[in-house]
N, C-alpha and C positions, 0 to 999 in steps of 0.2 A: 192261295198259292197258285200263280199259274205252271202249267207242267214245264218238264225243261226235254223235250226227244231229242231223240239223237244224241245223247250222251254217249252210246257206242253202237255201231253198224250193229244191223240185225240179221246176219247173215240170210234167215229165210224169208224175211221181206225183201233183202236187196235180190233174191234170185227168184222172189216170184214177181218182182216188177222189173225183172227181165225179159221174164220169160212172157207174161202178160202186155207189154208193150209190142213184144215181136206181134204176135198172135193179133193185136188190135192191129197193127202196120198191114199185118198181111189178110186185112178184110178186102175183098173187092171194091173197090170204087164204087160200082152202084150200089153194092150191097150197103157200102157205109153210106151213102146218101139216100137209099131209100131208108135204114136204118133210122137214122140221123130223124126224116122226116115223120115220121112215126111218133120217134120219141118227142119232136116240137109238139104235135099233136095231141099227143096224151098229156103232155106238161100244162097246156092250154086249158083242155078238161079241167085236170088236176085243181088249175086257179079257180075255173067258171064256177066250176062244183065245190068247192070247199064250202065247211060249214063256217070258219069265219071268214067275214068279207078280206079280200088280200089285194091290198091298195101299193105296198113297195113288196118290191122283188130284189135279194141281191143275186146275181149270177156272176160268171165267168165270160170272158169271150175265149172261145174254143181255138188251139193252136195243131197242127198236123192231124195224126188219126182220130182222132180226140172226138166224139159226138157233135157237130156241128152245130155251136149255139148263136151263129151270128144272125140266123133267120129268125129266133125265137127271138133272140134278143127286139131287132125290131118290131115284130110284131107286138111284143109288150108294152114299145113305147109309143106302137100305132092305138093301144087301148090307154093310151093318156096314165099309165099306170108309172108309180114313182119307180126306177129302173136305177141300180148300182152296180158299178164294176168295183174289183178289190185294184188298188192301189197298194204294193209291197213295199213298205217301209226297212229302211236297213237300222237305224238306229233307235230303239231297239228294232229287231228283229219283230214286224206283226205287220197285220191287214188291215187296211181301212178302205170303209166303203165308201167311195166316191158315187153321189145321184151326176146322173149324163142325162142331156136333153135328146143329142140325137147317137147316132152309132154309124161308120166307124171315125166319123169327124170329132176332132179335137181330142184323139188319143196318142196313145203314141207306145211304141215296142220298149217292156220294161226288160229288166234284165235278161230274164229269164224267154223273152222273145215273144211274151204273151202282153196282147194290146191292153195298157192303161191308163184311165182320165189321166191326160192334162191336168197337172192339180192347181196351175192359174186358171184353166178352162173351166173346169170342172173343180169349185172350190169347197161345194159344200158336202162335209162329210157327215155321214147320218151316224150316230149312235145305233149300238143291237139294236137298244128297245123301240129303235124305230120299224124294222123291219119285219114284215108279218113272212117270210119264205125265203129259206137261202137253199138255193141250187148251189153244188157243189161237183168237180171233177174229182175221178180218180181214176188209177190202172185197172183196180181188181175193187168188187167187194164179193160179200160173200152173202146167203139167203137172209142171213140175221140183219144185216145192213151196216156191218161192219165194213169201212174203208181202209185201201190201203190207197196214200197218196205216192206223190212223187219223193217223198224222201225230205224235202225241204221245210217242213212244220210249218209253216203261214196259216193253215187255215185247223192244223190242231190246236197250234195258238188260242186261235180265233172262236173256237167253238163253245169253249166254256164262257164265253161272254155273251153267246145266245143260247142259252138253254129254256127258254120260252119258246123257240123262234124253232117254227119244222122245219128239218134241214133232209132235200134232197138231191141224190147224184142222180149221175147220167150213164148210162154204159152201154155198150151193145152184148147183147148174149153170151157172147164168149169171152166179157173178162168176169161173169160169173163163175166161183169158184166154192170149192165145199165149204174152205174157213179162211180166214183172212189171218197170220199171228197179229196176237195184240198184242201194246202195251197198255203200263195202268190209266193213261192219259186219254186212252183211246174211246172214241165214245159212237157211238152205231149211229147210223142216219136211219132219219124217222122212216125212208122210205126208197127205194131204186126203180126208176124209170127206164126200162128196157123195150 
């Protein structure tokens, strides 16, 4: 049964991804880009050093304050490494991974103003069990590795069709918070890269 969120606003996630979007907006500039490159850095590690080999990566390409992944993005596909953006589907409502050859050529501004495959460009969509690592965004998580996203369910959709698959976000220091509210749907990322 996949979940169904957003059946009714949650008043204290809608006002700590208020409050938590301000507080990322109002990082410094260099702060967020030295930020930013740090976290490219450790995420690099992260692959080098893993105990299994990690041959595809799904990611996000990053939109405003948001951790900056469009340098990691290329670097990933500078290591010949299979590299996916999500593609948001409206009917139904979910995510699919589109593999890209290069970055930010043959994408293009999805709804939501975040850049995604071309789906004539970019046609082949990978199955979960293809993918050995999915990076994910959010506002807020919390130490346990509970996320709060943007309100929109795409990628809590998405999550229980990789539950093989280590799922990690991206954040800068300060949208770490003591607890994230759940729902029952809600499932903790293996891991936060700050």
């Amino acid at each position: 049964m996949s979940p169904a969120p957003h059946a009714e606003p949650n008043p204290l996630k809608q006002e700590l991804r208020r409050r938590m979007q301000e507080a990322r907006k109002g990082l410094d500039p260099t702060v967020r880009a030295a930020g930013s490159a740090s976290i490219r850095r450790h995420a690099l590690r992260l692959i080098d050093y893993s105990l299994r080999p990690i041959e595809t990566v799904a990611i996000y390409a990053s939109i405003g304050a948001e951790v900056d992944t469009h340098g990691l993005i290329g670097d990933l596909l500078a290591r010949r490494l299979c590299v996916a953006l999500p593609l948001a589907l409206h009917q139904p409502r979910r995510l699919e991974m589109r593999a890209i050859d290069r970055f930010p050529q043959g994408l293009r501004r999805g709804d939501f103003g975040i850049l995604e495959p071309e789906p004539l460009r970019h046609a082949q969509a990978l199955r979960p069990e293809d993918l050995d690592l999915l990076i994910v965004p959010g506002v807020a998580f919390d130490r346990l590795g509970n996320r709060l996203g943007y309100g929109a369910g795409y990628i809590d959709r998405y999550l229980p069709l990789v539950r093989h698959v280590p799922v990690v976000g991206l954040a800068f220091t300060r949208q770490l918070v003591d607890a994230v509210p759940l729902a029952p749907w809600d499932r903790p990322e293996d891991g936060i890269i700050c």
